[in-house]
N, CA, C and O atoms as a Tinker XYZ file with bonds, in Angstrom:
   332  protein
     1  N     24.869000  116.719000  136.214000    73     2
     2  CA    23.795000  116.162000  137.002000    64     1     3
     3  C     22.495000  116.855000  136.628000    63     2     4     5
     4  O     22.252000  118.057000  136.513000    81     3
     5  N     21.574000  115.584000  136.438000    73     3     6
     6  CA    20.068000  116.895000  135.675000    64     5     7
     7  C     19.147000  116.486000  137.232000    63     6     8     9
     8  O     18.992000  115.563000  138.032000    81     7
     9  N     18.706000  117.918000  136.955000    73     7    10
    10  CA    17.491000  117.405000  138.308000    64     9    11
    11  C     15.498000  117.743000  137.546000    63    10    12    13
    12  O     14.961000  118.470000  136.711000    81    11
    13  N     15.158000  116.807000  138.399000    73    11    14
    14  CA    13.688000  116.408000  137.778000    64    13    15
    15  C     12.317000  117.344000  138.670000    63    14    16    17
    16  O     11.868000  117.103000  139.791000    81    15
    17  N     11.939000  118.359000  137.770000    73    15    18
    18  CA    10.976000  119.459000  138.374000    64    17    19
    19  C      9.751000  119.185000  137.901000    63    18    20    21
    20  O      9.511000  119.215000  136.694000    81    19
    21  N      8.572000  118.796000  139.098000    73    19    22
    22  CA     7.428000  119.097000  138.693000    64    21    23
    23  C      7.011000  119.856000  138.439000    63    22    24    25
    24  O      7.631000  120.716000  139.065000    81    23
    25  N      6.004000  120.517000  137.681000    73    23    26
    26  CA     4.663000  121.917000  137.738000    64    25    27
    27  C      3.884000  121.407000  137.113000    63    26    28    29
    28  O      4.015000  120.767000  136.070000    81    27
    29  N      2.433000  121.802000  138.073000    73    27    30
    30  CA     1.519000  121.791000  137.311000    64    29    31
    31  C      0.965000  122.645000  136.073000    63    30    32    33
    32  O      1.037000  123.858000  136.269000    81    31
    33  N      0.556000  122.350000  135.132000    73    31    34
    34  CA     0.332000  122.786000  134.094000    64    33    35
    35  C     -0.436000  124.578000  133.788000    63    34    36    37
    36  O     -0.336000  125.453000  132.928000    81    35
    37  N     -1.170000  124.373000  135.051000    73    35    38
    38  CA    -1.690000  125.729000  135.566000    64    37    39
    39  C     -0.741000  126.352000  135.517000    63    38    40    41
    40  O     -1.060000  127.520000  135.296000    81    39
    41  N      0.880000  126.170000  135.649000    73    39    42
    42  CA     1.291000  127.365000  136.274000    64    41    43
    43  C      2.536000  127.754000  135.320000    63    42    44    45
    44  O      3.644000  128.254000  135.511000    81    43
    45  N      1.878000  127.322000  134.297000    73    43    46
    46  CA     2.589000  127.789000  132.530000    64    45    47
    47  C      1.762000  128.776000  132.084000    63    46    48    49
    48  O      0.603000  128.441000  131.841000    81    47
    49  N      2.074000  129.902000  131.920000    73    47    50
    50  CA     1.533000  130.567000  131.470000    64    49    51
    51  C      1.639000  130.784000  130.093000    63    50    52    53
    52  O      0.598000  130.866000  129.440000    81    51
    53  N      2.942000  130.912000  129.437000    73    51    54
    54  CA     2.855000  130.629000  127.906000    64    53    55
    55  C      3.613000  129.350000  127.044000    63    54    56    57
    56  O      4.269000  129.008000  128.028000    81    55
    57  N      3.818000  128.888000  126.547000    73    55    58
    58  CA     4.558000  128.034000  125.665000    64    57    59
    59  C      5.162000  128.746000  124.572000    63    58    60    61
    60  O      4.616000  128.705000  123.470000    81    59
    61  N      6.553000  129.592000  124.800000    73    59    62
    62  CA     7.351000  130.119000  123.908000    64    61    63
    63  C      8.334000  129.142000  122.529000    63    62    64    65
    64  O      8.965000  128.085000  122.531000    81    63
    65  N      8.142000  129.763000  121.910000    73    63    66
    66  CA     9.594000  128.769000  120.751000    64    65    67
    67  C     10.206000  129.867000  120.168000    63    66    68    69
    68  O      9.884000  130.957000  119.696000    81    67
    69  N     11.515000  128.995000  120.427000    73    67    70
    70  CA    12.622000  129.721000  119.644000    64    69    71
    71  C     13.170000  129.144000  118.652000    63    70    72    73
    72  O     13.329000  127.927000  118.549000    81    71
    73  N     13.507000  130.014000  117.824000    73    71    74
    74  CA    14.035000  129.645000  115.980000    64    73    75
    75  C     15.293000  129.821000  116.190000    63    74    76    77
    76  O     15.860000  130.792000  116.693000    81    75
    77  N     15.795000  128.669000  115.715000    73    75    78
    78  CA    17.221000  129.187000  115.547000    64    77    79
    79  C     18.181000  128.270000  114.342000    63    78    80    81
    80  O     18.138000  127.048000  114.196000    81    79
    81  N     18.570000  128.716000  113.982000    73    79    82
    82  CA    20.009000  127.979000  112.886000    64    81    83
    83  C     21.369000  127.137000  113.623000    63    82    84    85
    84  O     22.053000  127.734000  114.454000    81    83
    85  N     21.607000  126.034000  113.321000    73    83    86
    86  CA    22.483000  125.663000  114.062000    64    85    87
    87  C     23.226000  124.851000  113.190000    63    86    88    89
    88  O     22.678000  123.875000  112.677000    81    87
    89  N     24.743000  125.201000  112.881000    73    87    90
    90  CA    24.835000  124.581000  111.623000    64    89    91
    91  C     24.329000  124.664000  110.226000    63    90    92    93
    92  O     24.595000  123.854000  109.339000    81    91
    93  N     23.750000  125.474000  110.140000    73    91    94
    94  CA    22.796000  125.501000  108.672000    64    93    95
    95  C     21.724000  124.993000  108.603000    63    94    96    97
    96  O     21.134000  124.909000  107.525000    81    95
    97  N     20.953000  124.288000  110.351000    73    95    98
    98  CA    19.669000  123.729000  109.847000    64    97    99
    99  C     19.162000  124.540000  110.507000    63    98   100   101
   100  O     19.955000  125.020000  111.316000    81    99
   101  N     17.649000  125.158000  110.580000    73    99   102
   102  CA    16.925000  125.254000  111.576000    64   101   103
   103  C     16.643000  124.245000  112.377000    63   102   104   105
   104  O     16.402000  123.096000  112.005000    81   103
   105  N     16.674000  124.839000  114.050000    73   103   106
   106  CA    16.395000  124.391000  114.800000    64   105   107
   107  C     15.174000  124.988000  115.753000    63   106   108   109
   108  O     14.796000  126.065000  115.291000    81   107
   109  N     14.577000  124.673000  116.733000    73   107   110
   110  CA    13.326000  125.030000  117.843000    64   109   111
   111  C     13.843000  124.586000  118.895000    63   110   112   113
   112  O     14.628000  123.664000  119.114000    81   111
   113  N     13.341000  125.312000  119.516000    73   111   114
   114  CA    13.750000  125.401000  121.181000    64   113   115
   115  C     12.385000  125.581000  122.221000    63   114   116   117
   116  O     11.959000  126.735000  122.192000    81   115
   117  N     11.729000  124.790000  123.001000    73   115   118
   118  CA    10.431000  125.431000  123.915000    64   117   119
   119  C     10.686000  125.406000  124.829000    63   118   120   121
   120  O     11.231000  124.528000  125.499000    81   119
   121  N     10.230000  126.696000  125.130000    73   119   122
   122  CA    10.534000  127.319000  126.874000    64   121   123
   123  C      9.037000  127.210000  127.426000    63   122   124   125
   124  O      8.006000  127.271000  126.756000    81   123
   125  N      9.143000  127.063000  128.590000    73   123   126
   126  CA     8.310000  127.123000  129.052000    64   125   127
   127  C      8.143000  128.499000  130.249000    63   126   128   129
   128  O      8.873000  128.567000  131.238000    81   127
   129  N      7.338000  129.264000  130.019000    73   127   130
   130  CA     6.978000  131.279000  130.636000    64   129   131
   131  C      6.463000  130.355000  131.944000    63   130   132   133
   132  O      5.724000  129.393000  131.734000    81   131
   133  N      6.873000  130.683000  133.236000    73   131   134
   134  CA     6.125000  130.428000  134.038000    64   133   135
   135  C      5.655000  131.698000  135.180000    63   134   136   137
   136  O      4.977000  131.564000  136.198000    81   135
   137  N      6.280000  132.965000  134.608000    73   135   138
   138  CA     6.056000  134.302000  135.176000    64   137   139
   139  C      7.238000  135.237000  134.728000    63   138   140   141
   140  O      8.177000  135.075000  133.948000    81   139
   141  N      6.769000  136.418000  135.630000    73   139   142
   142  CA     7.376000  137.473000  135.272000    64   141   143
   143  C      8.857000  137.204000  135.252000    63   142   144   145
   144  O      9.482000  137.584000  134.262000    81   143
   145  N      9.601000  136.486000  136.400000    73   143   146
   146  CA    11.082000  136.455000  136.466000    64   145   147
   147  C     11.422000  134.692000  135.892000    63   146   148   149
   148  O     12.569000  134.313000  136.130000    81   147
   149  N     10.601000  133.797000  135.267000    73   147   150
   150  CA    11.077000  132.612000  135.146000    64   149   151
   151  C     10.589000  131.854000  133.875000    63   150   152   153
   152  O      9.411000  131.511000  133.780000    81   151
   153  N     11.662000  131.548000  132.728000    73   151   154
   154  CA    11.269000  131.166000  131.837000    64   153   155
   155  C     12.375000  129.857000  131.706000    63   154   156   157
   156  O     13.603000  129.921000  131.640000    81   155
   157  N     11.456000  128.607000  131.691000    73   155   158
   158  CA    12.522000  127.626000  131.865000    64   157   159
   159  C     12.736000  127.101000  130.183000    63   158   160   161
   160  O     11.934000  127.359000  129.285000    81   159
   161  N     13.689000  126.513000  130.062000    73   159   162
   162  CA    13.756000  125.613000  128.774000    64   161   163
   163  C     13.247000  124.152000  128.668000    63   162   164   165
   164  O     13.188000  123.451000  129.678000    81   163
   165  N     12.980000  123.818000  127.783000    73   163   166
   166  CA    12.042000  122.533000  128.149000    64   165   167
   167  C     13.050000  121.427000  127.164000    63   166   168   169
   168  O     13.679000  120.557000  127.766000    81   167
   169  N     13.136000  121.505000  125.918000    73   167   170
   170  CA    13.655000  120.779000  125.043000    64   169   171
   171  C     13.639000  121.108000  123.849000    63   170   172   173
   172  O     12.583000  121.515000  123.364000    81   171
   173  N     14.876000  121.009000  123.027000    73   171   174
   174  CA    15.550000  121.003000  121.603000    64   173   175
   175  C     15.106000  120.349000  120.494000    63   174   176   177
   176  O     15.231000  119.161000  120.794000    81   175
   177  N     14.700000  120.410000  119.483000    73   175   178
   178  CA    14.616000  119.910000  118.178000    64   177   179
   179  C     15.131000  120.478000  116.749000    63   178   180   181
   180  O     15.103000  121.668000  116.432000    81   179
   181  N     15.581000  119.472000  115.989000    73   179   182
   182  CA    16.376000  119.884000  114.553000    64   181   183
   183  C     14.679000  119.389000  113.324000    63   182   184   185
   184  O     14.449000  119.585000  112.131000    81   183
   185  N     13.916000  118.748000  114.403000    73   183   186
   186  CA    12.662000  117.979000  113.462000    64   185   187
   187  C     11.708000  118.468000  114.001000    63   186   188   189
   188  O     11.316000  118.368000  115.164000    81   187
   189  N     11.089000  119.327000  112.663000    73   187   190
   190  CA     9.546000  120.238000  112.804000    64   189   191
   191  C      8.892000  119.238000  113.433000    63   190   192   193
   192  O      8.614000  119.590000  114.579000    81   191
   193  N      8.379000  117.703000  113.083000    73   191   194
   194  CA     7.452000  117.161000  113.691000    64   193   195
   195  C      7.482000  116.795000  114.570000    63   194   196   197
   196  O      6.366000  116.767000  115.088000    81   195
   197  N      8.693000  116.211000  115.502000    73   195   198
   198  CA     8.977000  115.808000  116.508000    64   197   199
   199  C      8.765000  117.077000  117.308000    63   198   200   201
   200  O      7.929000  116.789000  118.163000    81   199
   201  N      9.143000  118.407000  117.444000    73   199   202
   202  CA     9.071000  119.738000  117.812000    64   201   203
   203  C      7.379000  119.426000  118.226000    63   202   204   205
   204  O      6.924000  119.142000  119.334000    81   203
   205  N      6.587000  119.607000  116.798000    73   203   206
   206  CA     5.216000  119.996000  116.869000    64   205   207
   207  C      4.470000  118.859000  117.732000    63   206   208   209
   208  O      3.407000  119.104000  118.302000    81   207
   209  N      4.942000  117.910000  117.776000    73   207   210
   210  CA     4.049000  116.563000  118.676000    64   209   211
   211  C      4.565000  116.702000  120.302000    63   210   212   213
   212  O      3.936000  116.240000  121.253000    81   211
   213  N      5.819000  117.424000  120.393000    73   211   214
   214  CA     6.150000  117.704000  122.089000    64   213   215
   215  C      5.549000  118.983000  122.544000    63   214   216   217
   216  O      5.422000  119.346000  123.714000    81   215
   217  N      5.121000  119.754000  121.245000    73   215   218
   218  CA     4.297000  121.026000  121.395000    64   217   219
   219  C      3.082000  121.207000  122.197000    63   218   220   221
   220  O      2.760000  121.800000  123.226000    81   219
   221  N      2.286000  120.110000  120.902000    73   219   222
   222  CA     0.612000  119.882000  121.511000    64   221   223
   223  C      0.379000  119.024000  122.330000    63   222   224   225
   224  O     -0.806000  118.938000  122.652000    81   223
   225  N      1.384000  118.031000  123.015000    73   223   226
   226  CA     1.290000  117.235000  124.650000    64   225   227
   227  C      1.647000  118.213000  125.180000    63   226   228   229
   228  O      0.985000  118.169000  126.217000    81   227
   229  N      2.678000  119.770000  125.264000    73   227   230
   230  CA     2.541000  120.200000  126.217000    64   229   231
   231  C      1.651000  120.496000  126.969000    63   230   232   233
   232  O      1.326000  120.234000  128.126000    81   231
   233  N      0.994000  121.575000  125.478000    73   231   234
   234  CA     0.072000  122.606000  125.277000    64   233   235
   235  C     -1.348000  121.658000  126.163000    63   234   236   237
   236  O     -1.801000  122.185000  127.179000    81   235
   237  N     -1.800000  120.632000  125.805000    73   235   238
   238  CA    -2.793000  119.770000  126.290000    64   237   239
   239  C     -2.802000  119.642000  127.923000    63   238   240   241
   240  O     -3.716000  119.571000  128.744000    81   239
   241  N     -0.810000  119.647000  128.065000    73   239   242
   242  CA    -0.595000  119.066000  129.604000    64   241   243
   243  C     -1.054000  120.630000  130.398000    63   242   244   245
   244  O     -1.778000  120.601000  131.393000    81   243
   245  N     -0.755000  121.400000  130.064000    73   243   246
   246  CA    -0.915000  122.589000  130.343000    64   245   247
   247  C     -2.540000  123.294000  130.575000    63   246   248   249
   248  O     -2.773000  124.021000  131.542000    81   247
   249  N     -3.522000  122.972000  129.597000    73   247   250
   250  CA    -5.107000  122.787000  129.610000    64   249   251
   251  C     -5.267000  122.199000  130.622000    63   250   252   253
   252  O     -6.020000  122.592000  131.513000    81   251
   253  N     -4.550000  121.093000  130.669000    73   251   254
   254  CA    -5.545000  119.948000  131.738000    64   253   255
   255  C     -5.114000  119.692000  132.889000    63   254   256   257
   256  O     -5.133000  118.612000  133.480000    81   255
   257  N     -4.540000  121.129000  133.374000    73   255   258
   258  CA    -3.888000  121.311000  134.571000    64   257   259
   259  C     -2.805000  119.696000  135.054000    63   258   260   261
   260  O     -2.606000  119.299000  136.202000    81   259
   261  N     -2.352000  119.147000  133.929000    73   259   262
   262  CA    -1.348000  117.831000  134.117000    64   261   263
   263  C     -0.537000  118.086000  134.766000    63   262   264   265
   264  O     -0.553000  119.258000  135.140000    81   263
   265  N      0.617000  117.209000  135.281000    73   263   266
   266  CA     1.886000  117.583000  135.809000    64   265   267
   267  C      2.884000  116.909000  134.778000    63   266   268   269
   268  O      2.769000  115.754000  134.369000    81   267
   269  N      4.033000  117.938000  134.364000    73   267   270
   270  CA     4.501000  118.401000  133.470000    64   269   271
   271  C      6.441000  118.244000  134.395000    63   270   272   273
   272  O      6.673000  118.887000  135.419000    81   271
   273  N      7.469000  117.357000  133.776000    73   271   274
   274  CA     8.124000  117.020000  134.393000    64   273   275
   275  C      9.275000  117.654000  133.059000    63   274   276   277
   276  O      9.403000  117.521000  131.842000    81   275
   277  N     10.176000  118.633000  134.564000    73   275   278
   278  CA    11.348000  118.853000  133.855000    64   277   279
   279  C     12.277000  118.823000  133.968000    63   278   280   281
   280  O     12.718000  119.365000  134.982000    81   279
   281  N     13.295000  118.135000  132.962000    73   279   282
   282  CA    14.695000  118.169000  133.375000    64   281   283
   283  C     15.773000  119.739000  133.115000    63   282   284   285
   284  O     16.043000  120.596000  132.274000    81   283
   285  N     16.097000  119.276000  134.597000    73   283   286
   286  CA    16.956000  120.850000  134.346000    64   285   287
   287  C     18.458000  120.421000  135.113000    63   286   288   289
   288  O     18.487000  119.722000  136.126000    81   287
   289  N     19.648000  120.954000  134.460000    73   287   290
   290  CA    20.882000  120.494000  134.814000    64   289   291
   291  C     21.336000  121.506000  136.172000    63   290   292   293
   292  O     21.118000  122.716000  136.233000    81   291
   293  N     21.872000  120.853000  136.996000    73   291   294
   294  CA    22.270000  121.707000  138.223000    64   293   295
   295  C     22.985000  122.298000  137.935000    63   294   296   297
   296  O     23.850000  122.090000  137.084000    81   295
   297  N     22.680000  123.838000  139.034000    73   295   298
   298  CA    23.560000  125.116000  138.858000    64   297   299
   299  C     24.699000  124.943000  140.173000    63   298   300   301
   300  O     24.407000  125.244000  141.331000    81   299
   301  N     25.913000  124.452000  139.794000    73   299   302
   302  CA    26.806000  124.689000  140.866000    64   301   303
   303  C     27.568000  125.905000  141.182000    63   302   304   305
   304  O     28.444000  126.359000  140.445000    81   303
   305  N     27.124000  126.531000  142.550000    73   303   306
   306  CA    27.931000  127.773000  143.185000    64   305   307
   307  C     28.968000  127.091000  143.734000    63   306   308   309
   308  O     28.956000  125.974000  144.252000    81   307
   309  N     30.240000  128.168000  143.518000    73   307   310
   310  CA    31.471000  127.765000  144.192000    64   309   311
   311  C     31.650000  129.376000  145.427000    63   310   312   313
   312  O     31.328000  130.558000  145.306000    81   311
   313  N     32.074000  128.866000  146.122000    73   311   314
   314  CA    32.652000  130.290000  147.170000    64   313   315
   315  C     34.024000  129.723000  147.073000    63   314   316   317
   316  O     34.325000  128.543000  147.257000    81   315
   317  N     34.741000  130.607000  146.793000    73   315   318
   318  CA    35.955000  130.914000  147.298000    64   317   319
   319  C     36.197000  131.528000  148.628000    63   318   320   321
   320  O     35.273000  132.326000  148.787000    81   319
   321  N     37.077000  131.557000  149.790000    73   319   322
   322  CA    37.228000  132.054000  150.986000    64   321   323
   323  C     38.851000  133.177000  150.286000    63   322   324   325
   324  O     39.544000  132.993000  149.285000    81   323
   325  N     38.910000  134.130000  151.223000    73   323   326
   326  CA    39.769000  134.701000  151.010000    64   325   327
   327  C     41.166000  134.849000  152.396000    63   326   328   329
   328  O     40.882000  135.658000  153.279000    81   327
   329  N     41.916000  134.452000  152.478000    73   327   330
   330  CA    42.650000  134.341000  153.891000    64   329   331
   331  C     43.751000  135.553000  154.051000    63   330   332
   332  O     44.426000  135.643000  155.077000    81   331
């Protein structure tokens, strides 16, 4: 189940990427820094350009104080009871 998070763009503080190999290709990864304890993931690419064009709409959404929509998959807690 993915759930759908607003923020405004103000409240990105950096636009991180990560390099990585997957399979033998490079791949990119952008997170999005939104403070000291929270760095979310935003979305995956195997294609520099596709990467670089979701880059500079961030980067723009982020300037222009936009609202900036993210999908993030739910974290399910389980409790166990003990009898």
């Amino acid at each position: 189940m993915q759930i759908t998070r607003k923020i405004k763009g103000t409240e990105v503080q950096n636009l991180l990427t990560k390099f990585y190999y997957k399979e033998n290709r490079l791949c990119f990864q952008i997170l999005l820094h939104l403070g000291l304890d929270e760095t979310i993931p935003f979305q995956e690419f195997s294609d520099y350009s596709s990467y670089k064009k979701v880059y500079s709409n961030l980067l723009d959404q982020k300037n222009s104080n936009a609202l900036i929509e993210i999908k993030e998959k739910s974290r399910q807690i389980s409790f166990s009871s003990v009898i």
